[in-house]
N, C-alpha and C positions, 0 to 999 in steps of 0.2 A: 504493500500500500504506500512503500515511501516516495514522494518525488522525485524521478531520477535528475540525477542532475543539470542534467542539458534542458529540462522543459522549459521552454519560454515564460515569462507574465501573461497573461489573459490582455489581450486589446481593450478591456476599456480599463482596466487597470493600467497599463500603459500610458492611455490618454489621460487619469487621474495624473498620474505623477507629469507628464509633460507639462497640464495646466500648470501643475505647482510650481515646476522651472521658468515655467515663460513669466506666470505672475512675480514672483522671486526677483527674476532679472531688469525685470520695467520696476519692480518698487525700488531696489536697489540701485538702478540702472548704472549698471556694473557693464562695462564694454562686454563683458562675455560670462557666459557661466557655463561649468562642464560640470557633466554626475554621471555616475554612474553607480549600481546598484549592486549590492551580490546576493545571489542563494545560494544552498547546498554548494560552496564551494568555486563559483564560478561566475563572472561576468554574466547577469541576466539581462542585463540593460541599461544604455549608456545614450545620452545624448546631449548636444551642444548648441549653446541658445546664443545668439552676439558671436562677438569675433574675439579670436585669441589677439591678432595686432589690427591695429585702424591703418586706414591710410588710405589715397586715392582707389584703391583695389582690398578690399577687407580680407583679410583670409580667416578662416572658420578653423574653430580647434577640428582635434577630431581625440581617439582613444589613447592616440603615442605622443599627443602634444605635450611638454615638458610644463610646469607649474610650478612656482616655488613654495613647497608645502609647509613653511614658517615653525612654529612649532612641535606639529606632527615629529619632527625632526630626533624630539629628547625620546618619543618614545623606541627607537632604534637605539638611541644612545643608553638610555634602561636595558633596551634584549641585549646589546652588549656586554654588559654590568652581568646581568644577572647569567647568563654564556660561563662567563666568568669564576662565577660563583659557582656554577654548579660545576665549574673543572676543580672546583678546589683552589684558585689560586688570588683568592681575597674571598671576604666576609663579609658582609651590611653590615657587621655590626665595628668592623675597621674605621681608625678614625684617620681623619685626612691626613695628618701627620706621615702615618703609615706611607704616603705616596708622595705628596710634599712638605718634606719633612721642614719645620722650623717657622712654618706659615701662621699667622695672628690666628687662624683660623683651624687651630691642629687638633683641638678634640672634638670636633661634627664628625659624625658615621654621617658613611654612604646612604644607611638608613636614612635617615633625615633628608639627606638633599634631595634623594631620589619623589622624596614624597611631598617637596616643597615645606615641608616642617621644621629645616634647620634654623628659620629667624634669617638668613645671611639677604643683605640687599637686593633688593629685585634684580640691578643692571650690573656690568660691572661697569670699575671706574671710569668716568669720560663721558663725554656727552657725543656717544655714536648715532645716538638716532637722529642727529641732528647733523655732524659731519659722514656720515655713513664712511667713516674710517672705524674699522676694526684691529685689533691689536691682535700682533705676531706672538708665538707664546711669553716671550722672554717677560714682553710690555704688561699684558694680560697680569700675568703670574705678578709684578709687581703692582701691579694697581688692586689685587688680592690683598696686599698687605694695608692698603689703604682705606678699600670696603668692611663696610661696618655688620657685625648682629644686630640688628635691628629688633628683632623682638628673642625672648628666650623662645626657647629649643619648646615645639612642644605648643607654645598657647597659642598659636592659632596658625593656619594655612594662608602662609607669605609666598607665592609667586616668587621664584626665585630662577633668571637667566641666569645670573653667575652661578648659580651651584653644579647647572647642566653645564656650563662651560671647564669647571675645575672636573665632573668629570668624565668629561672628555679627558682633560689631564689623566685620569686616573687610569684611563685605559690603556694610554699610548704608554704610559708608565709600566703597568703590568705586561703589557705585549711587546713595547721595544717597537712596535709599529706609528704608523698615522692613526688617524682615527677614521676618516674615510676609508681607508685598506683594511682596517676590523669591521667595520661593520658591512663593508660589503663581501667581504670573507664568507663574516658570521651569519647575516642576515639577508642582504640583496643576492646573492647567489646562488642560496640554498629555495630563494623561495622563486627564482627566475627573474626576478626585480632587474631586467638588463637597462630602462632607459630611468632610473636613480642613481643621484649622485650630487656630487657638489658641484659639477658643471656643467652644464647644461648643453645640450648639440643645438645645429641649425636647427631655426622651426621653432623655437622656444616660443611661448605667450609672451607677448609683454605687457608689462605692470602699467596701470593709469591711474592717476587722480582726477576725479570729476568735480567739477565747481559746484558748490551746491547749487549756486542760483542760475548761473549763465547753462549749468547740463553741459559744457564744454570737457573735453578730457584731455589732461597732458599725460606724457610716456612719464614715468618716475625713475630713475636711472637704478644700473642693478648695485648691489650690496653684496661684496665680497667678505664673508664675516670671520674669515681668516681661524687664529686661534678659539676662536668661539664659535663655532660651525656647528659645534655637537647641540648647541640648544636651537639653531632652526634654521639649516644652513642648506638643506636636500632639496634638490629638484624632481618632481617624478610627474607622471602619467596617471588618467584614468585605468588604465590598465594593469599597471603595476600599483596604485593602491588596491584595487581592484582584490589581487592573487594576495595583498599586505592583510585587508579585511577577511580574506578565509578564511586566511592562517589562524587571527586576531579569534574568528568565530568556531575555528573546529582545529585546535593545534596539533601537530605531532614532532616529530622529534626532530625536524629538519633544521630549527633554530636553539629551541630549549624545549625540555619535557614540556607536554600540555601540564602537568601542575605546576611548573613553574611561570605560564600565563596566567592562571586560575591565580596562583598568588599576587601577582602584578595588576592583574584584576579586583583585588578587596580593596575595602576602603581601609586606609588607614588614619586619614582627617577629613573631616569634614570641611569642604569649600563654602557652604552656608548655616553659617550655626543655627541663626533662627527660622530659615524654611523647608534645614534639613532634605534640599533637592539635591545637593550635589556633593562629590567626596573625589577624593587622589589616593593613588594608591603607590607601585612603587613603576612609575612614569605614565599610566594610563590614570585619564580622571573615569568618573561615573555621572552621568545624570538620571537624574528620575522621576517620570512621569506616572502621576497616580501608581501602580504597582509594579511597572515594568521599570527596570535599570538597563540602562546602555553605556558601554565604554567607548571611551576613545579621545580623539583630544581634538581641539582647534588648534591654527597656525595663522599667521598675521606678519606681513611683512613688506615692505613698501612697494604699491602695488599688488598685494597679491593677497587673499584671504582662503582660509581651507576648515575644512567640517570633518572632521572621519568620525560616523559612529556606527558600532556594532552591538546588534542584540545576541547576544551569541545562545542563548537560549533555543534559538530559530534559527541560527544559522544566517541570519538575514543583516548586511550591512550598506553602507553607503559611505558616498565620497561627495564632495563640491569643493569643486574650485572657481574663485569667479578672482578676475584679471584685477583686481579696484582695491585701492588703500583702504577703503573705509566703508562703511556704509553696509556690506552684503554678511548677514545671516546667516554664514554659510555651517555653522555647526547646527543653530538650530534646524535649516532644512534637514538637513542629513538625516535628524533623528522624526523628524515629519516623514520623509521617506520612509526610514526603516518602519517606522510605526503603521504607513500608508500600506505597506505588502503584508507583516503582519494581521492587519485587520482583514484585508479583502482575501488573503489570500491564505491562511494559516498553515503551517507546515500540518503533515498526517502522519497519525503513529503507527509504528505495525501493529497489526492485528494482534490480542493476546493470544499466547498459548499455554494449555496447559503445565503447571510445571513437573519439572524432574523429581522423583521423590528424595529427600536429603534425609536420612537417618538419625544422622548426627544431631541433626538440628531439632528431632521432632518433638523431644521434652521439651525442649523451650517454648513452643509456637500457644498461641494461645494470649489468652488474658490475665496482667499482674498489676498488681499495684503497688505504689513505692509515693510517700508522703500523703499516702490517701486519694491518690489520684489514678486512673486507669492508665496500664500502659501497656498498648499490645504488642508482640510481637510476630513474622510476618516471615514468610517466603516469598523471594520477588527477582527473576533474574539468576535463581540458584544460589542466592548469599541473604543472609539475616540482615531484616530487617525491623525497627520498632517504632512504633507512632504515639505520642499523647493524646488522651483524648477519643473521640469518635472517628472524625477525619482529620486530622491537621497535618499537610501535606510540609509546612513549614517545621514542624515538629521533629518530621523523620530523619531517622538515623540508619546508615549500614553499616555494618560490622565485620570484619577477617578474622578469622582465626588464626591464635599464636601458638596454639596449642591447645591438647585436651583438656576443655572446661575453662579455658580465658580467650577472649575475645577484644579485639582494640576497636573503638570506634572509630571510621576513616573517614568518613562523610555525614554533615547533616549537624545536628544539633549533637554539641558534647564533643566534639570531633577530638580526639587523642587522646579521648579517657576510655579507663575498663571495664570490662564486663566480665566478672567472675561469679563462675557455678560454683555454688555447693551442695556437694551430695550427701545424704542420711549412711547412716552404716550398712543399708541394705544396697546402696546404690544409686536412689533415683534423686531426683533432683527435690531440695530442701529449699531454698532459697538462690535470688540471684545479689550480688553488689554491683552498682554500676557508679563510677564515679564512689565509691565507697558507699552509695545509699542502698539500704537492705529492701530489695525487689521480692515480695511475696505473692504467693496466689489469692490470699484475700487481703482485702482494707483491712490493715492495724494501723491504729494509733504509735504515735511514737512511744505513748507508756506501757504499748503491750510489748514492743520490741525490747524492755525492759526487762521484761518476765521471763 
C-alpha cells in the first residue's frame, strides 16, 4: 500500500502549490522564486516563478540553477561536527580550548555553539555586513579575542555567526583539511550534492534588492565570506537541496547514522520562550505548527533568501529560494508547502499483519499498573512495547533486550531506562521495575508496596 517512490502529486495538488508560488512571488516581488518539493525520497516537484538574472533578455532558473543558500550552510557545518564525533575524534562536550587553544573564549563546548546556546556575539568582529569584507583565518581568529559573551551559557537562544564560524575552525583543526574539502568529503558526495559549494559555476542566480516604493531592483554584488564560510557561505540547486531534504527526512548511513540526525533533530533550546513554536537543536532548528514539528533552517544573504523545511514524519520536504535581500518568506512557504502535501495528500501505511508469536515476551503482555495508573504492554513489529493509559500514542515506549528478564528502553517515553523482571520461586513472573518503579498486575497503593 506504500507510495512508490516515483509517483507524481495529483494535478490539482500541483496547481495548489503553484498558486502558493506565484502568490509568494508578487507579494514578495522577489525577481524570482524556485521550490521544489520532496517525497518518499525524491524530487516530486519543482518549479520557477520570475527570473534567476534581469536584464534586457531575463533568463529563468531552472533545477541546477546555483542559489546562495545563507545559512542553510551551519547545518552541513553540524553533519561535519557530528561525522566527527561519531569517528571518535572530538566530543560536544570539548571545550574550545581543546582546538584553539589560549582563546578569551576557551571553556564553551561545541555543545553550546552548535545549539546557538553559548551567549558568544551574534557577528564576528567588524562591520562585514556592511563592507562585505570577510576575514582570512589569521584576522577572524583575532577578532575572536575581541568578541564578547554576551549572555551566560544556557539563559537563552542567542543567534550566534561567530560560533558556526570558530567551528569551522574546529574542523579544519581536527582534519588538517579546508573546511569546504570536509564537508564535501563528508556530506556533498556521499549524498550526490555535485553543483554545492562555495563557488558557484556559470549560470549562477543573481542577488537583487528591490526598492520598496519605486519596485525597481538593483544586482547586490557577491560576498566572498572567506574564513567564515562554515556559517553561510554554500551555493547549491533545487536539486541538490532537493536529495539534502531526503537525506534530512529518511537518513542512512551515507553521512552519519540516522540516530545521529534524530539527535540533531531535538530540541535543545527553545527559540521562543513565550509561544513555545520554535527550538534549535545541534544545527537544525524546529518549528511548530499546532501538532506537527518540522526541521530545518532558513538562510539570508545579500540578495539571496532560502527556506529548507522537512516533516520527516512523512517523509515530505521543501526548499525556496527567491533571488531578493529582503522581503520573501521563504522558510515560512516551505513549511506551507510541506504542510500543503501532507494535508491533501497523506503518506499510507502498510496494511497490518498478523504478528509473529514471541514466547519470550508472553508473560509480560497484558495489563499492569505502577503509581496507580494503567500500563499496558504490547507486541508490535516483533519487539515490546508499552503505552499509558487507554490510547496515548505519545506515551509509548519500545524496549530490547539485554538479557534474560532486563530490558532497556530505546525509544519513546523513559528512553534509556530499565525494565526489570522478577520472578517468584516457582518461576513466573512477580512483578516488573521500570525506571526503579514497582510495575504490578493490580492497583497498589504505594502503602501496600510496603507490606
Amino acid at each position: 500500500m506504500s507510495r512508490p517512490a516515483t509517483e507524481a502529486l495529483s494535478a490539482g495538488l500541483e496547481r495548489d502549490l503553484l498558486s502558493r508560488v506565484v502568490t509568494a512571488q508578487r507579494s514578495w516581488r522577489a525577481p524570482g522564486v524556485s521550490v521544489g518539493v520532496v517525497r518518499d525520497g525524491a524530487l516530486a516537484w519543482s518549479t520557477h516563478v520570475g527570473s534567476a538574472r534581469l536584464g534586457p533578455q531575463p533568463i529563468r532558473a531552472d533545477d541546477d540553477t546555483q542559489f546562495m543558500i545563507g545559512s542553510v550552510t551551519k547545518t552541513f557545518t553540524a553533519l561535519a561536527v557530528m561525522a566527527l564525533r561519531d569517528e571518535g575524534r572530538l566530543s560536544l562536550d570539548d571545550t574550545l580550548d581543546a582546538y584553539v587553544p589560549g582563546s578569551r573564549h576557551a571553556r564553551v563546548p561545541l555543545r553550546q555553539m552548535l545549539a546557538h546556546a553559548s551567549g558568544l556575539q551574534r557577528e564576528p568582529v567588524g562591520n562585514i555586513w556592511e563592507s562585505l569584507e570577510a576575514p582570512e583565518r589569521e584576522a577572524f581568529l583575532a577578532g575572536v579575542e575581541e568578541a564578547e559573551q554576551v549572555l551566560p551559557a544556557h539563559h537563552a537562544f542567542h543567534y550566534s555567526n561567530l560560533a558556526y564560524g570558530l567551528l569551522g575552525q574546529v574542523v579544519e583543526r581536527v582534519t588538517g583539511q579546508g573546511w569546504e574539502a570536509v564537508v564535501r568529503e563528508r556530506v556533498l558526495d556521499p549524498l550526490g550534492m555535485t553543483r554545492t559549494g562555495l563557488t558557484p559555476a556559470e549560470g549562477r542566480a543573481h542577488g537583487y534588492q528591490v526598492d520598496p516604493y519605486a519596485g525597481t531592483a538593483s544586482e547586490e554584488p557577491l560576498f566572498t565570506l572567506n574564513a567564515t564560510a562554515p556559517l553561510g557561505g554554500l551555493w547549491s540547486t533545487v536539486a541538490d537541496m532537493a536529495r539534502y531534504a531526503a537525506y534530512v527526512a529518511a537518513p542512512d548511513d551515507r553521512v552519519v547514522s540516522p540516530e545521529t540526525i534524530d539527535e540533531m533533530c531535538r530540541p535543545i533550546i527553545m527559540t521562543d520562550v513565550d509561544g513555545w513554536g520554535g527550538a534549535y537543536g545541534l544545527g537544525f532548528g524546529m518549528g511548530r505548527r499546532g501538532d506537527r514539528v518540522f526541521v530545518g533552517h532558513g538562510g539570508a544573504m545579500p540578495g539571496f533568501l532560502t527556506g529548507l523545511r522537512v516533516r520527516r514524519k512523512e517523509g515530505i520536504g521543501a526548499v525556496v529560494f527567491a533571488n531578493a535581500t529582503s522581503g520573501a518568506l521563504t522558510l515560512a512557504l516551505a513549511t506551507d508547502l510541506v504542510e500543503a502535501v501532507v494535508d491533501a495528500e497523506p503518506s499510507l501505511q502498510d496494511a497490518w499483519v498478523p504478528e509473529t508469536e514471541q514466547p519470550a515476551l508472553t508473560e509480560l503482555l497484558g495489563l499492569w499498573w505502577s503509581e496507580g495508573s494503567p500500563l499496558t504492554f504490547f507486541v508490535r513489529g516483533g519487539q515490546l512495547w508499552s503505552r499509558l493509559g487507554d490510547d496515548d500514542p505519545l506515551s509509548e515506549t519500545r524496549y530490547a533486550a539485554e538479557s534474560t528478564d532486563r530490558y532497556r528502553a530505546v525509544e519513546g517515553r523513559e528512553r534509556g531506562e530499565v525494565l526489570e523482571v522478577v520472578r517468584a520461586g516457582d518461576g513466573t513472573v512477580e512483578k516488573l521495575y521500570f525506571a526503579t518503579y514497582a510495575v504490578t498486575r493490580s492497583p497498589l497503593a504505594f502503602a501496600d508496596l510496603q507490606a
